[in-house]
N, C-alpha and C positions, 0 to 999 in steps of 0.2 A: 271642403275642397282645399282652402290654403293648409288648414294642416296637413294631405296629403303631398301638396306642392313642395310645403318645406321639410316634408319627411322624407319627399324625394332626394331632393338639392341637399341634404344634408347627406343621403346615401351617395349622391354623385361625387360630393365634398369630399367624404371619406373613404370613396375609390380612387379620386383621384390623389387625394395625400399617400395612400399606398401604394398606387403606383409608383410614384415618384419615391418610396422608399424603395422599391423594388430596384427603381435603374438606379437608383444610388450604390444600393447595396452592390448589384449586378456592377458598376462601374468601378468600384473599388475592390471587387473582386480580381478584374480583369487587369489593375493596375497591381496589385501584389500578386498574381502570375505572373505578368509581363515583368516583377520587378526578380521574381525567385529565377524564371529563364537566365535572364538578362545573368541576374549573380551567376549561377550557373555554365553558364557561357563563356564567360570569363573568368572562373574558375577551370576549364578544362582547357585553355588557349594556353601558348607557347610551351616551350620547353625549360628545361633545366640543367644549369651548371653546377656541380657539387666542386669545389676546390679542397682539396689534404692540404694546411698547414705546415705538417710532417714531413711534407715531399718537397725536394732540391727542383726537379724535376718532371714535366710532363703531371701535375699537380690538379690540374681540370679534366671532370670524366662530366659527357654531356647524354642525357637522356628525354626521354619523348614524356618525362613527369611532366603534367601539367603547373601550373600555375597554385593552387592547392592543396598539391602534397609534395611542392618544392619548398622544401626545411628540414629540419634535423629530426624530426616526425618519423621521417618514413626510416630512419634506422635505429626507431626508438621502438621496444615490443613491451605493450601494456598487461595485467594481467589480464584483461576481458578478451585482449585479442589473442593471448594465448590462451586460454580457456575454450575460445569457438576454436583455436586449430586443432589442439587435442581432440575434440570433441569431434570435428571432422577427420579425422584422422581414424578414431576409434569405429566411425561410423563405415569406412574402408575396411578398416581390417574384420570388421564383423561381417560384410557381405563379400571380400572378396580374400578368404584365406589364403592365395598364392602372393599375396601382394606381401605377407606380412616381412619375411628377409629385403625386399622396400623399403619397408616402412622403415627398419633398422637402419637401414643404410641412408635413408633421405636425410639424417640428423635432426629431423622435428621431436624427437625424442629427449637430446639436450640443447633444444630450445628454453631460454631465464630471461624473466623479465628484466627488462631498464631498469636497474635502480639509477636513485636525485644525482649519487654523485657522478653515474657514469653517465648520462645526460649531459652533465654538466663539461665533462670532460671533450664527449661527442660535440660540443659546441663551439668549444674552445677551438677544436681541430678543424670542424668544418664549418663551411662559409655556402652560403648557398644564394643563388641569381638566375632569376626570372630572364627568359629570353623569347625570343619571337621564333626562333628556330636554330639548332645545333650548325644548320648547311651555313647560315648566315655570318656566325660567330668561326669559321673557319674549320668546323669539324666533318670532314667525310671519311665514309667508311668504304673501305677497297670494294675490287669488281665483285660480287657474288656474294655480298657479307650486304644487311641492313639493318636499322635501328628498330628494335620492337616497338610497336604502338604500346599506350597506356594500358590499352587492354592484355595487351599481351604479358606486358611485364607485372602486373597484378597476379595473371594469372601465372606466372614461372613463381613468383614468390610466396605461390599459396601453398596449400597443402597436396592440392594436386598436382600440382606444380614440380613441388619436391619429392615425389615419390612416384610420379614420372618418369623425368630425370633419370631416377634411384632404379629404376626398373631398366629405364635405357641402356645406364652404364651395365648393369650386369649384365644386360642380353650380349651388350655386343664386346664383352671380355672374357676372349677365347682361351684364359689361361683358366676362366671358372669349370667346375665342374658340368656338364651337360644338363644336370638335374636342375641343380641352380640359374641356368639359362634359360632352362624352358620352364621352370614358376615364373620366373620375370616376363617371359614371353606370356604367359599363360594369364599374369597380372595384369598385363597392357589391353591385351586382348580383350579381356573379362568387363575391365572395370573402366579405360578411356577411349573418347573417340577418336576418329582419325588425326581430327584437325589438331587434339590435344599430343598425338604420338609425331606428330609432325615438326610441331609446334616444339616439343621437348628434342629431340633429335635434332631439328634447327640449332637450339642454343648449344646442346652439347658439341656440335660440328662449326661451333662459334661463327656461324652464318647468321643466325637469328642474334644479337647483339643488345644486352640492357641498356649499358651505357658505354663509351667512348673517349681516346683521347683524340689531344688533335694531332696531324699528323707531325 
């Protein structure tokens, strides 16, 4: 009987020691989630100042980049990140062949990667500041015109983005050939959704705005 009793107590012993690893583990869990959000979070909060050295004036253009990818980053093109554009790119023109006079035109075709020196150069030039908002630092934008959201501007600068655009300008340039209007037409149609044709037509009618001076 006691050796039953302390074969017991030694199994209680040792559920309860793993339990108590379980809400440990559990608890340290839920503190590197809360601590990834948290980063997170504040990685996607305020806005962005880019300043041109180069410029006399009107030198500050402000945008809804977060926190982030407010640096010399975001007008720096790696070769990984030109390799998925291509690559999305290719993946367009193989399912939607009206698009391809697009794709010519979007300029993702003489897209070069950043070389060290021009990096270096792009740094010298610009200067880059974190803000809590573009409206606060005195930036607004006229009646019928607004600032794209992060998302938006991600996506004007992708690949679908620019070959959007690329589709847009030709549709609505009545000095093109009809034939050429209506593949572009036929591109928009085929391969983006509304909110995307919306979306690229916004910026090209500079209502939809990436970034901003002040006035």
């Amino acid at each position: 009987m006691k050796r039953i009793v302390v074969s017991f107590y030694l199994i209680l012993l040792f559920a309860s020691c793993f339990e108590s690893g379980v809400e440990k583990e559990n608890k340290e869990e839920y503190k590197q989630t809360l601590f990834l959000t948290t980063l997170y979070l504040v990685r996607q909060s305020g806005n962005c100042i880019k300043t041109d050295s180069t410029l006399a004036n009107n030198n500050q253009f402000c945008s809804r980049r977060p926190l982030g990818v407010c640096s010399v980053n975001q007008l720096v093109l790696t070769q990984n990140e030109l390799n998925v554009m291509l690559n999305e790119m290719r993946t367009i023109q193989n399912r939607t062949t009206d698009c391809q006079e697009s794709i010519l035109q979007s300029g993702i075709l003489v897209l070069k990667v950043t070389t060290a020196n021009e990096t270096e150069i792009l740094k010298s030039r610009f200067s880059f500041r974190v803000v809590d908002s573009c409206e606060f630092e005195g930036f607004q934008v006229s009646s019928g015109k607004r600032l794209a959201n992060f998302s938006e501007i991600q996506w004007l600068e992708s690949v679908r983005g620019k070959i959007a655009k690329a589709a847009k300008t030709i549709a609505n340039n009545g000095f093109l050939p009809q034939v050429n209007r209506d593949r572009a037409n036929s591109c928009l149609n085929l391969e983006f959704k509304d909110w995307e044709k919306d979306l690229a037509q916004g910026n090209l009618e500079n209502k939809i705005l990436v970034e901003i001076n002040p006035p």
